[in-house]
Backbone as CSV, one residue per row, in Angstrom:
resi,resn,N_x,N_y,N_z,CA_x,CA_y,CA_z,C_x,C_y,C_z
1,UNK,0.839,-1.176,0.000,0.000,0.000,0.000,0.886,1.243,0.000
2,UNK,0.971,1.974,-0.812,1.497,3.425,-0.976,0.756,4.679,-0.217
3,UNK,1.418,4.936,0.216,0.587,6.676,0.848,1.483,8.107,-0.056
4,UNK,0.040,8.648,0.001,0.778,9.988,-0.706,1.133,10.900,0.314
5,UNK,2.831,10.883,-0.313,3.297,12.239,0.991,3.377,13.703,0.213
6,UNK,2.810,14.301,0.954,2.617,15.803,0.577,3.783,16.432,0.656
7,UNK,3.774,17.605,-0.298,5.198,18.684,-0.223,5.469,19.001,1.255
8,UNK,4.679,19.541,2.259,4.789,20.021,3.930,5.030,19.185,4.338
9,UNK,4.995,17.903,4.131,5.440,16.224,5.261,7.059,16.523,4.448
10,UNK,7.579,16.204,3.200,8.717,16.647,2.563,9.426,17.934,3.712
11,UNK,9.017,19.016,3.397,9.881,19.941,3.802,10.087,19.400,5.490
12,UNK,9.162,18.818,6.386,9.438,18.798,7.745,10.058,17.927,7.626
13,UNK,10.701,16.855,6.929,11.492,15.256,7.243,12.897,15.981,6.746
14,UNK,12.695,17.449,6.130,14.524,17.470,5.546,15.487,18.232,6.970
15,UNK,14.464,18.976,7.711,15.238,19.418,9.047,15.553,20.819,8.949
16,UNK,15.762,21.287,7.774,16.269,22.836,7.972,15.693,23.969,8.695
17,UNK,15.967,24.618,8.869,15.874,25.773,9.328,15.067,26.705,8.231
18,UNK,13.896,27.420,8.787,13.259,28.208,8.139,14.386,29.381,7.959
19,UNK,14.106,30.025,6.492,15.244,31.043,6.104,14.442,32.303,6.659
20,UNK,15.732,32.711,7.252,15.724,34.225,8.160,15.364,33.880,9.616
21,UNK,15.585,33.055,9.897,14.892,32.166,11.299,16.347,32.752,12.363
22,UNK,16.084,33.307,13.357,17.125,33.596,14.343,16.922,33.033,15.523
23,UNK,17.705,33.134,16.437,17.071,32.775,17.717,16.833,34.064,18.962
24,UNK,15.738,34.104,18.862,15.821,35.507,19.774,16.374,35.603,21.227
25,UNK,16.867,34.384,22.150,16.640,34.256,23.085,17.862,33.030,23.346
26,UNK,19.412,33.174,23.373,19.855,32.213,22.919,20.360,31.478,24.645
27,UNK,20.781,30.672,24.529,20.996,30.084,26.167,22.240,30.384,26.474
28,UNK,22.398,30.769,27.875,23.307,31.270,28.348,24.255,29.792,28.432
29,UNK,25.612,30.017,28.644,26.614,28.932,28.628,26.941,29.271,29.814
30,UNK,27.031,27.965,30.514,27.280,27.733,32.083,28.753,27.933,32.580
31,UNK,29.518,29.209,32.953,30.635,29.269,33.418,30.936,28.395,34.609
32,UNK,31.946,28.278,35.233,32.201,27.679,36.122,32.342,29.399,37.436
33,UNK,31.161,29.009,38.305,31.806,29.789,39.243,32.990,29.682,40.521
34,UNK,33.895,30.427,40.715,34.792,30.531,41.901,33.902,30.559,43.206
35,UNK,34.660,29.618,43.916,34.415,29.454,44.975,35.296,29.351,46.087
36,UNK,35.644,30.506,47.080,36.658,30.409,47.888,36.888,29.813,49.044
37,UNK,35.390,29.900,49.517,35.853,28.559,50.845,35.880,27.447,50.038
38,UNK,35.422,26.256,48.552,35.795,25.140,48.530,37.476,25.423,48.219
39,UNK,37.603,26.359,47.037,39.054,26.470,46.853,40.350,26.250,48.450
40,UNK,39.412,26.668,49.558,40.468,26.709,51.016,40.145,25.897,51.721
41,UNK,39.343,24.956,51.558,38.851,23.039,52.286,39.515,22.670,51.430
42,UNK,39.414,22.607,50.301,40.698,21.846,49.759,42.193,21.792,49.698
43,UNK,42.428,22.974,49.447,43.970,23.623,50.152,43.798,23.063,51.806
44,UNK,43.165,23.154,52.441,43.829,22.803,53.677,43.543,21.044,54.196
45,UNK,43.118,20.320,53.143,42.662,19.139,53.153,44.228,18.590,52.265
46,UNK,44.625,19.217,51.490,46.273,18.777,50.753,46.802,19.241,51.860
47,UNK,46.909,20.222,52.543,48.227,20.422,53.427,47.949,19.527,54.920
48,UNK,46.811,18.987,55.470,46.604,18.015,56.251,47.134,16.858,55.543
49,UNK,47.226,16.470,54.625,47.256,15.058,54.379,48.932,14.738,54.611
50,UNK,49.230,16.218,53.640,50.887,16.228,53.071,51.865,16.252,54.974
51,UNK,50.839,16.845,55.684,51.371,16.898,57.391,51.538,15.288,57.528
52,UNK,50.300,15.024,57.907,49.879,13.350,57.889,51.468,12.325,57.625
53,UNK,51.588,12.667,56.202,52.415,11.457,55.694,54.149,12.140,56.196
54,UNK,54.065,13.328,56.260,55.148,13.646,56.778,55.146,13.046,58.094
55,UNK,54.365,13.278,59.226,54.419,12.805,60.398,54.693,11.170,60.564
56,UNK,53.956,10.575,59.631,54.021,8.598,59.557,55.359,8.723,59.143
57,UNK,56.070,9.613,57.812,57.430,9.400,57.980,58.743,9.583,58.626
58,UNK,58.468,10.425,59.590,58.895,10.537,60.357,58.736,9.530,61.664
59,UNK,57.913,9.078,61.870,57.955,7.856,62.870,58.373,6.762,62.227
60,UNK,58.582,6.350,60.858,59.517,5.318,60.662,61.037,5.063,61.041
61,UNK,61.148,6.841,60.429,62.780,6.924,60.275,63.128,6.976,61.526
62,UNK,62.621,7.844,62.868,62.975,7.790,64.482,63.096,6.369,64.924
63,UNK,62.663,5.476,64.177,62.681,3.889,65.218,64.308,3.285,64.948
């Protein structure tokens, strides 16, 4: 069985863009915001750790 496809079923299956078509309203692109207390939990979460392993190495080498 054949169906007749019309010129308007045609133009909507090819995808384009209506000509002169803009976007009035375009979406903003998601920057990354700064954040200074995570930026300084983390800085002080590396300098705890970097204490940490200094301290365990240091109780090796004292024995």
């Amino acid at each position: 069985m054949l169906v007749n496809v019309s010129s308007d079923t045609q133009l909507l299956d090819s995808g384009a863009a209506p000509t002169g078509f803009t976007n009035d309203a375009p979406f903003k692109k998601k920057g990354r915001k700064k954040d200074p207390a995570g930026s300084a939990l983390m800085a002080l979460g590396i300098f705890g750790s970097l204490l940490c392993l200094g301290a365990a190495a240091l109780a090796f080498v004292s024995l």
